[in-house]
C-alpha positions as CSV (number, residue, x, y, z in Angstrom):
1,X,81.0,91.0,139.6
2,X,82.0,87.8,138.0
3,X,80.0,89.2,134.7
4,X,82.1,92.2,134.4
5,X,85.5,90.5,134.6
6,X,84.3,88.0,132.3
7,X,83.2,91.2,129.9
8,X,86.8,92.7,131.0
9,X,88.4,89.3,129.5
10,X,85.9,89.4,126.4
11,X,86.8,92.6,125.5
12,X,90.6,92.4,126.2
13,X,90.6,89.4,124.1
14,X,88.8,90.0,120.9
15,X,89.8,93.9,121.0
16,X,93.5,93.5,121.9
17,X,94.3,96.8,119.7
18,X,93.1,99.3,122.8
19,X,96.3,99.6,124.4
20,X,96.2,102.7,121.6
21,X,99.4,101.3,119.5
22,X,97.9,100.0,116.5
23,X,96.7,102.5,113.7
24,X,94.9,102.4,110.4
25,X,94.9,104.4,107.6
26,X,92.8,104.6,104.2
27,X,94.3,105.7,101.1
28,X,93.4,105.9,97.1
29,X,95.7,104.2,94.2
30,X,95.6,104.8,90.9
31,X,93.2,102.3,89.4
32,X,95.1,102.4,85.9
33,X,98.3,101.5,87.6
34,X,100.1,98.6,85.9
35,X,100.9,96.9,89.3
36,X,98.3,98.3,92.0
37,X,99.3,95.9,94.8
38,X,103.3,97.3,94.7
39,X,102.0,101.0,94.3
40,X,99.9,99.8,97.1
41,X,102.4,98.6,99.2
42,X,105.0,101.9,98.4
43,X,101.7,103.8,99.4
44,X,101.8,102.4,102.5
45,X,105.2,102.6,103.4
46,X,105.0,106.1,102.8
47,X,101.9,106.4,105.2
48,X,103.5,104.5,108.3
49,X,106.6,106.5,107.8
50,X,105.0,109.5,107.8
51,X,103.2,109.0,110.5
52,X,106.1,107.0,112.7
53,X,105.6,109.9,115.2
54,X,103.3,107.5,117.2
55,X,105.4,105.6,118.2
56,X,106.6,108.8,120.4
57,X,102.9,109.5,121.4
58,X,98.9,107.6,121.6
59,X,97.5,111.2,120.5
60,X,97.2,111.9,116.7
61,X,97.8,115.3,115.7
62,X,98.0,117.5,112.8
63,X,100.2,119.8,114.6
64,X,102.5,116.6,116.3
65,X,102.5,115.2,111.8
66,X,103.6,118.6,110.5
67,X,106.4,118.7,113.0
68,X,107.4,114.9,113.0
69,X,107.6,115.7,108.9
70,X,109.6,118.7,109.2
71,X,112.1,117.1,111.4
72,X,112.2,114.3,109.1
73,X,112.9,116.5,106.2
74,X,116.4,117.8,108.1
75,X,117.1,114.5,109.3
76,X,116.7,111.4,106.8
77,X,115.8,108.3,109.2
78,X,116.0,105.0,108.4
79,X,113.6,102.6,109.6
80,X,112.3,98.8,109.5
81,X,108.7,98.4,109.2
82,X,107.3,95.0,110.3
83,X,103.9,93.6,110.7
84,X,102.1,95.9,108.8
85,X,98.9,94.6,106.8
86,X,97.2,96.3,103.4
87,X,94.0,95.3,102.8
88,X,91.6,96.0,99.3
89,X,88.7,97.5,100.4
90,X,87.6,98.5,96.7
91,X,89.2,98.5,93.0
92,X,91.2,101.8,94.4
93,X,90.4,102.0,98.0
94,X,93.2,100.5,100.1
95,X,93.6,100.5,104.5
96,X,97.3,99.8,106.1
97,X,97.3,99.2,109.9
98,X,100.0,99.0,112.0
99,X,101.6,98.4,115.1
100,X,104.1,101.3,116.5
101,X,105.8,98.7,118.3
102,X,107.1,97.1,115.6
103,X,108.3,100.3,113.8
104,X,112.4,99.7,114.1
105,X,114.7,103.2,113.9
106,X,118.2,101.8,112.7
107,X,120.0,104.4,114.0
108,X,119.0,106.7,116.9
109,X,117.0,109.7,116.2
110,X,117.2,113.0,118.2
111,X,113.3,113.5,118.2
112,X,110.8,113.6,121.2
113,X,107.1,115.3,121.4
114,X,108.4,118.2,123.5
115,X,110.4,119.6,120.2
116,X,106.8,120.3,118.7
């Protein structure tokens, strides 16, 4: 018994991304970009706020995007993004991750799950 909890503790440790808030993405730049890290990091932006949604749900959808991005399209949000990471995988091949908790709304949006 003591070998599972121990395992249990391992796990929660070293993998503390489970709780199913933290999500990563892999995207393309343009390699002939004059400043790949900024297109990078606009990239980026673009992906976390187009997939905010999350921080509503732990399920990613197609359907749950589509309507998150149609709402956004008759209601401009504005949001702080914090603790996000880019990393270069390759000369064009880039991966965000990010934590929904620290996704900020600066106003209050009128959105839930149940709309889509």
């Amino acid at each position: 018994m003591k070998t599972i909890f121990k395992t249990f503790i391992l796990c929660a440790f070293f993998f503390p991304n489970l709780n199913g808030k933290e999500f990563s993405f892999n995207f393309y730049t343009d390699t002939n970009s004059a400043f790949p890290d900024r297109l990078a990091r606009a990239l980026a932006d673009k992906i976390i706020i187009n997939n905010a949604y999350l921080k509503f749900t732990d399920k990613e959808s197609k359907s749950l995007y589509e309507c998150w991005n149609s709402f956004r399209k008759g209601n401009p949000i504005s949001l702080n993004i914090s603790k996000s990471s880019i990393t270069r995988k390759t000369e064009a091949l880039f991966n965000v991750s990010f934590d929904t908790d620290h996704i900020e709304f600066n106003k209050p949006i009128n959105f839930s799950i149940s709309q889509c």
